[in-house]
C-alpha positions in Angstrom: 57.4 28.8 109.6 60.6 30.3 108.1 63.7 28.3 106.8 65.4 28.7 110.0 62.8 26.9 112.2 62.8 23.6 110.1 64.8 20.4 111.9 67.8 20.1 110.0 68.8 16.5 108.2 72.1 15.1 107.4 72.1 12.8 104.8 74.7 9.9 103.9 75.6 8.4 101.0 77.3 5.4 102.4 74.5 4.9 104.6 77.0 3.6 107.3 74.8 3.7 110.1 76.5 0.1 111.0 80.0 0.8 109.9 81.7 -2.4 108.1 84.2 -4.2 110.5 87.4 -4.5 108.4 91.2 -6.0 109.4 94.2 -4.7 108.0 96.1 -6.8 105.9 99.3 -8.0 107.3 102.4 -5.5 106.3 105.3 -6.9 105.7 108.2 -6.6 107.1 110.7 -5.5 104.8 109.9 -4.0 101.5 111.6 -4.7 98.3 111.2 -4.2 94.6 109.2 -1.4 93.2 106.7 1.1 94.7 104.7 2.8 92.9 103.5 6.4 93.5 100.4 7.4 92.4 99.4 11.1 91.6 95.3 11.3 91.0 95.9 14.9 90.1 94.4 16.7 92.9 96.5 20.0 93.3 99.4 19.7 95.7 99.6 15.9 95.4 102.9 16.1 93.4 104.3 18.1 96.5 103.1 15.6 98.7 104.7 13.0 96.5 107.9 14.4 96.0 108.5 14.1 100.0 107.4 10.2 100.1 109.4 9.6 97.0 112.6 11.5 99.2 112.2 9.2 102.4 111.6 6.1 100.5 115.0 6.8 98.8 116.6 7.9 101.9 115.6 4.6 104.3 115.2 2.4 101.3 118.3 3.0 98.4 117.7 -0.3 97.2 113.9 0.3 96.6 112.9 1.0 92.8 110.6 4.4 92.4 108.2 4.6 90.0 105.7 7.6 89.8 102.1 7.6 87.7 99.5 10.1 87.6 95.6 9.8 86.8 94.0 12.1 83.7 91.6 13.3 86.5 90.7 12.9 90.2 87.4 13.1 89.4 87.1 9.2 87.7 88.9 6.2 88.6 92.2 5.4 87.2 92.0 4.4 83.6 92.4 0.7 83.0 95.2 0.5 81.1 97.2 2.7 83.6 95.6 0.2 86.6 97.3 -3.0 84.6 100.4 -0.6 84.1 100.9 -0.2 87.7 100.2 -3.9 89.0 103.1 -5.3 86.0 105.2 -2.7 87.0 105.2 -2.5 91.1 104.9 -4.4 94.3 103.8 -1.8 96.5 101.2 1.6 95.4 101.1 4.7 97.5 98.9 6.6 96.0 98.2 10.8 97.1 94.9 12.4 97.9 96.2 16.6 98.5 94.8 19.8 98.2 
């Protein structure tokens, strides 16, 4: 029997078989403050960012940009940047890109 004949199998990490029923949390209706725009330094991310950071200005001048970027995509985001960003915003919009 060569390679080709054997069943292929799929395997998942999450093991979501059952997916997990989740409800969005309520969004609010006006935004206000500081939003924070996180880069986790996959390549294009900045790009991405750079547009979000555009409209938010344009729809929302009196909304407060501030922009952080992870050390690496491949491990969460340090702690100390994590406290950083919950003293410092109300709102995170963080980019995945490539």
């Amino acid at each position: 029997m060569s390679p080709q004949d054997l069943p292929t199998t799929i395997l998942d990490p999450t093991d979501e078989r059952e997916p997990i029923k989740r409800t969005r949390t309520k969004r609010p209706e006006h935004i206000t403050g500081t939003v924070g725009l996180l880069d986790i330094s996959k390549p294009r991310g900045n790009k991405f960012l750079d547009q979000v950071e555009m409209l938010i200005s344009n729809q929302m001048p009196n909304v407060k940009i501030q922009r952080y970027m992870k050390p690496t995509f491949a491990k969460p985001a340090p702690y100390e940047l994590r406290r950083q960003i919950l003293n410092e915003c109300n709102f995170v919009i963080e980019a995945v890109a490539d």
